[in-house]
N, C-alpha and C positions, 0 to 999 in steps of 0.2 A: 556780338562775337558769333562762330560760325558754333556747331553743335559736331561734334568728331563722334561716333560710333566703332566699336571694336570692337571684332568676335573674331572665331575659327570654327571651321566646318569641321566635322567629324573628321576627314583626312589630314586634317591639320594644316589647310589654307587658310591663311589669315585674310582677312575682308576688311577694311578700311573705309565707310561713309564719311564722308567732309560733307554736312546738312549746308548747304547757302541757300534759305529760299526766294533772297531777294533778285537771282541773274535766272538769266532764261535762257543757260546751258547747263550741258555737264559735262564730266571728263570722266572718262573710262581707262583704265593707267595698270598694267601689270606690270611689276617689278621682279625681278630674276635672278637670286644669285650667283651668275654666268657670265664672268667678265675674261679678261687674259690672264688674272692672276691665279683663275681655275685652272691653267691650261700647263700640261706638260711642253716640253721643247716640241716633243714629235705633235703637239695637238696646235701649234702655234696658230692663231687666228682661226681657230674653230667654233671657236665662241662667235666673232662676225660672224659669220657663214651661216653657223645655225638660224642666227639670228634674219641673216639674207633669206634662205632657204624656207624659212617660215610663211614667207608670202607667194612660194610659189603653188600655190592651191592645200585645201584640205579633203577632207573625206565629202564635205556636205557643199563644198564649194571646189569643183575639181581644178580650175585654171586661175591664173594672175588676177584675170579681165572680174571672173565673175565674185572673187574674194574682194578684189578691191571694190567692185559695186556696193557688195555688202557694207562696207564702212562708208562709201560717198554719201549713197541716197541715205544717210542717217545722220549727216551735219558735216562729216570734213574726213578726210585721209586720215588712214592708218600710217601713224609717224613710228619709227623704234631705232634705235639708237644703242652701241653697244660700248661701256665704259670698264676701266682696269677692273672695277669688282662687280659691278651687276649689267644686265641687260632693259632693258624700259619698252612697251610696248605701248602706244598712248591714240588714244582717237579722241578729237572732242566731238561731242552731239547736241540732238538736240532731245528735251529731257527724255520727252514722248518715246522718245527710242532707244533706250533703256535695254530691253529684254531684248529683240534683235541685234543687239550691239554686242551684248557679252555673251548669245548665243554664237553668235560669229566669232567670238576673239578665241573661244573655250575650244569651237571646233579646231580652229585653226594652230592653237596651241599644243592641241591635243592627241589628234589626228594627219599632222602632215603628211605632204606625200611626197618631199624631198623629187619630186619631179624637175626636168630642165636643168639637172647640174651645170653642164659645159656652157646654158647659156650663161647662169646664173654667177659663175666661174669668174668669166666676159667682164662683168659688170662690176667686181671685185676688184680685176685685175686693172680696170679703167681706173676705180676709185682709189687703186695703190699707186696709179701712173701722178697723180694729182700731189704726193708727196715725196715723188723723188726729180732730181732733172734730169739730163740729156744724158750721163755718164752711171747713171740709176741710183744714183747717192740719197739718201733722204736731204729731202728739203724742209723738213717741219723743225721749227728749233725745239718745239714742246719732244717730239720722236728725240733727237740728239739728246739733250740734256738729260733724259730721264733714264736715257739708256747708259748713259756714263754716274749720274747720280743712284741709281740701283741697278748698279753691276752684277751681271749676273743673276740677276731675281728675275720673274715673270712680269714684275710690274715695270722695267726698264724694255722690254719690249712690245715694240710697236702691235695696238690693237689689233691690226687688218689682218696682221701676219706677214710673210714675204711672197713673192709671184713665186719661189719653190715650194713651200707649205700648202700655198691655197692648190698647187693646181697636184698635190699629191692626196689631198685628202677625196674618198670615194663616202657614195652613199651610206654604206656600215658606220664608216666613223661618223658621220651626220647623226644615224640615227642611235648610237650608242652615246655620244655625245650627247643626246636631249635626252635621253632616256633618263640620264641619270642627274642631269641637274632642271629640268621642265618638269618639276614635283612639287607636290603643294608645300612640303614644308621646307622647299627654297625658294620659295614666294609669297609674294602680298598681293594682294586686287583691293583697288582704293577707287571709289567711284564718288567724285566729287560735284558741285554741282546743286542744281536745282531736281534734287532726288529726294526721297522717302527712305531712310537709313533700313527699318523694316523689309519693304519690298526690295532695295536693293541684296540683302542677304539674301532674300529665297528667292531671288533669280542668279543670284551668285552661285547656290547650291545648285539650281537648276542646272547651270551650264559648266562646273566646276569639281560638283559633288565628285564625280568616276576619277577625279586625276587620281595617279598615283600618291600616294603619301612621299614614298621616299626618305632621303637624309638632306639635309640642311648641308652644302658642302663649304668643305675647309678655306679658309684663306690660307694659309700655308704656311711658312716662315714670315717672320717678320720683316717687312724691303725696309733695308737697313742704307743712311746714308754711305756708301761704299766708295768716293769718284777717287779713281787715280789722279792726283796733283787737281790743282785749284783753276783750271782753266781745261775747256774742249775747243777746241777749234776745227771749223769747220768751212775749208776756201771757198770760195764761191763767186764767180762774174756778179757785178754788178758798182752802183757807184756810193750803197748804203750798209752799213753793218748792224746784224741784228744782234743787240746782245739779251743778254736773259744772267741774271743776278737771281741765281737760287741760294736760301738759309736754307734748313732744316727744322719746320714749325711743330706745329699741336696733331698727333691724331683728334679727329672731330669730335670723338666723344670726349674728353676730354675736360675736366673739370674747369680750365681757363681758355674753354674754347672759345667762348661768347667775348671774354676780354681780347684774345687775339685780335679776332673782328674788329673790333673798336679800335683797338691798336693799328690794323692796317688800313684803317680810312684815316687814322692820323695823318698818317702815309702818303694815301694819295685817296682822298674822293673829293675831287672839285679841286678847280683852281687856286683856290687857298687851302690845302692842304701844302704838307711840307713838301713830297719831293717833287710837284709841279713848280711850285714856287723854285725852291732851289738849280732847277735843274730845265725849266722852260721860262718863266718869269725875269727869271732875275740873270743867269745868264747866256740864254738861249743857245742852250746845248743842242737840244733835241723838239722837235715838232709831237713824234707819237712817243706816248707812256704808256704802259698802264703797268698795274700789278693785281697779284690774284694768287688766292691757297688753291693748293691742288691738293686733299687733306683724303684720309682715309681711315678704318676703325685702326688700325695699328700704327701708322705713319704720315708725314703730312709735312708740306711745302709749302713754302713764299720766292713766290716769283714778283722780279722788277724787270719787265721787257721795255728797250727801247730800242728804235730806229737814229741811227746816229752818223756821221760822216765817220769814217773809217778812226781818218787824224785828230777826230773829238773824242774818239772811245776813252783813251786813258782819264783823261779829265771826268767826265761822265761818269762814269764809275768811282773816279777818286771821291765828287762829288752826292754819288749816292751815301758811298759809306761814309764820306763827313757829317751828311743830315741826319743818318743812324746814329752813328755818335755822341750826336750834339744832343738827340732825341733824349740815351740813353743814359748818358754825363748830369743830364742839365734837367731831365725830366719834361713835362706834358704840364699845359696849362690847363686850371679847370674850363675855361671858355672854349680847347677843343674838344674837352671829354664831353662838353654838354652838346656843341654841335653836333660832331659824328653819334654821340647815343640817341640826339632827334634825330637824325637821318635815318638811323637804324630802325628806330621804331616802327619810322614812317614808311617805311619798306613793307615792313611786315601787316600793315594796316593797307599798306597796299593790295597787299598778295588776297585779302579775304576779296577784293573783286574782281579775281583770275581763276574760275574753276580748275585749268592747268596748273598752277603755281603752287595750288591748294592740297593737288595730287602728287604734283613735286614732292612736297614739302613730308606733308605725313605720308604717303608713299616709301619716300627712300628710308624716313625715321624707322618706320615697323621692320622694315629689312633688316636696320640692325640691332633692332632688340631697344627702341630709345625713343617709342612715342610720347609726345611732348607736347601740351595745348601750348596754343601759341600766347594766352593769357601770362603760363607761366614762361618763356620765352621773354616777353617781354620785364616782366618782373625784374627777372634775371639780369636784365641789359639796366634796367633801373638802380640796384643794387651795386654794378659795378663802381670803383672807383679810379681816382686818378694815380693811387699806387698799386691796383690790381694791374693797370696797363705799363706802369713803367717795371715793373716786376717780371711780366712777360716780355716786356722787351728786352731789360736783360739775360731774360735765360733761354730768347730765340737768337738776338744778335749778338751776344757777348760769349756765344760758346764756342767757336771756332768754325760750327760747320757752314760753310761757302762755298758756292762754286758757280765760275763764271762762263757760260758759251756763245761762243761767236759762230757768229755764220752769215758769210760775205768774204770782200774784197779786207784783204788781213797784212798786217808790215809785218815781222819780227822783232821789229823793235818795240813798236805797241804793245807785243805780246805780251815779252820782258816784264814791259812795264806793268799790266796788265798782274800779273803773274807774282810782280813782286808786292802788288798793292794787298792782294788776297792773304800771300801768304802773310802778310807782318796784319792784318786783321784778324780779329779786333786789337788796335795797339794799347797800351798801358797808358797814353795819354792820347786825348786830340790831337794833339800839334802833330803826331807821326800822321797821320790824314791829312789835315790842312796845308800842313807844306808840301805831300805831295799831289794835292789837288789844283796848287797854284804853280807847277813846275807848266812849262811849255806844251802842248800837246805836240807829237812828233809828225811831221807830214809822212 
């Protein structure tokens, strides 16, 4: 097993070593908590931005060209990535380069020079082109859904921001905006890898010690499932309809978090899982699947997206919520609790040969207050049982909250249908599902 190390510097930067000595990399990974759900209306997709802005030079590195060198000739690009509640700053390397690495990140963290706005604007305003089409509508169904499932909340709006926001915000806000959340104690530094936990600390203080301390900032209210009526629709040319079958799941920390888990590879992980079976196997509804938690410290999602011919939707969905049902009626066999908990494990015994995965992992955990060896991790998944899982499954699917978005080529009449399935879900028996799973699909 890997050896994890955990301090904080005087300013109250938390440091995170993940010891691997048997790979011959490492990962260098600051974490940020600076997402959209920091952001007021007026600050919309400020958080991108900063995050854009960051690479356009520092104090010790003035331009793009010679920052980014600083992270190539050291093993790989500076990646960073900006999510509803943190920010990620991640380069992997090579071990040797260690001290050049987070003297480079600390500068550039630390020090920006918000230089190149208008171009850096450009490249925003490209990567927001990338989610709407021809009439400027968003195209992402993850953007649609979440904005009708958390109405009105921060977290229902789009990351990037919109081409009004991004191209009103000036330098002041950039730099008022890092001022206040680029502080050590809204952040982690996790440096995973073939490292020395010791000398990784006192070159963390080296390049880190001077941040500001600052405040840890708020998540803010609670993003409460809020969607008007049980379907969003969204028209769209084309000859495929995307749908997305959102409940209302676990926030992550969450005592039956880990049961969830196991609960939704019931679901769907591998072809003998239930809703591949039901819903590609057995009656070749749909080609693509998949499902996935969108989970967060206060709230948290389960999505079923699939690609489906328009006149198969009603079916499709009648069909998802029947194998819920069935799941939640009729209960889980022990031969699937025992597969998906080896899968799950084997995940996790995976991740100890991915210095990234590794910084993933306890990285985001320190953020929220909930480092965790993976030892006991595991335990935990070991200790589940087959009525821990049917227990969350009734009190994720049998509480009413659902909601279904489309986006594509759409009838009225599907919708209807659509519309009527969600509302009489969850029914007081199977058979209100089954018979309407087996009615005609509408052309």
């Amino acid at each position: 097993m890997v050896r994890v190390t955990d301090e904080k510097l005087g300013n109250g930067l938390q440091v995170v070593a993940v010891e691997q000595p048997h790979l011959h990399s490492a990962c260098v990974s600051l974490f940020v908590s600076c997402g959209s759900r920091h952001e007021q209306l007026d600050q919309w997709g400020l958080s991108h931005l900063v995050e854009h802005m960051l690479f356009r030079g520092s104090a010790r590195f003035p331009d793009t060209g010679k920052l980014a060198r600083a992270f190539e000739r050291h093993g790989g690009p500076l990646q960073a990535s900006t999510w509803r509640d943190h920010t990620r700053l991640s380069a992997s390397i090579h071990p040797a380069r260690l001290e050049e690495t987070l003297t480079a990140l600390g500068d550039m963290v630390q020090q920006p020079l918000f230089g190149d706005l208008e171009v850096e604007r450009r490249i925003v305003e490209e990567e927001l082109l990338q989610d709407v089409d021809e009439d400027g509508r968003d195209n992402d169904i993850n953007n649609v859904s979440r904005a009708s499932i958390w109405h009105g909340h921060p977290m229902g709006r789009r990351i990037a921001g919109s081409f009004e926001s991004v191209r009103a915000f000036n330098v002041d806000d950039l730099r008022e905006h890092h001022a206040t959340h680029y502080v050590a104690n809204n952040a982690v530094l996790c440096v995973a890898g073939r490292v020395d936990p010791e000398q990784a600390l006192d070159l963390a203080c080296q390049a880190f010690g001077s941040m500001p301390a600052g405040r840890r900032a708020s998540n803010g209210d609670v993003a409460r499932f809020s969607a008007h009526g049980p379907v969003t629709v969204h028209p769209r040319r084309g000859t495929q309809l995307a749908v997305q079958l959102t409940f209302r799941a676990l926030p992550d920390g969450h005592p039956d978090f880990a049961a969830l888990n196991l609960l939704c590879r019931v679901l769907d992980d591998g072809h003998s899982s239930r809703l591949q079976h039901a819903l590609c196997e057995r009656r070749g509804l749909v080609y693509e699947l998949s499902t996935g938690l969108d989970c967060y410290a206060d709230c948290g999602l389960y999505d079923v997206e699939m690609l489906v011919a328009p006149r198969r939707a009603p079916s499709a969905i009648a069909v998802t919520l029947e194998a819920i049902v069935e799941l939640c009626h009729h209960g889980i066999t022990d031969e699937e609790v025992e597969l998906v908990r080896e899968r799950c494990i084997h995940e996790i015994e995976f991740s100890m040969d991915s210095c990234d995965d590794l910084a993933a992992i306890h990285g985001t955990q320190a953020l929220l207050g909930r480092s965790e060896p993976l030892a006991i991790q595991i335990s935990r998944l070991e200790s589940i049982t087959r009525s821990d899982l049917e227990r969350v499954a009734r009190s994720i699917f049998m509480n009413g909250r659902a909601h279904t978005t489309l986006m594509g080529p759409v009838d009225r009449t599907n919708v209807k249908r659509i519309e009527r399935l969600l509302r009489d879900f969850p029914p007081s028996t199977q058979s209100g599902i089954s018979d309407q799973a087996s009615e005609r699909a509408v052309v």
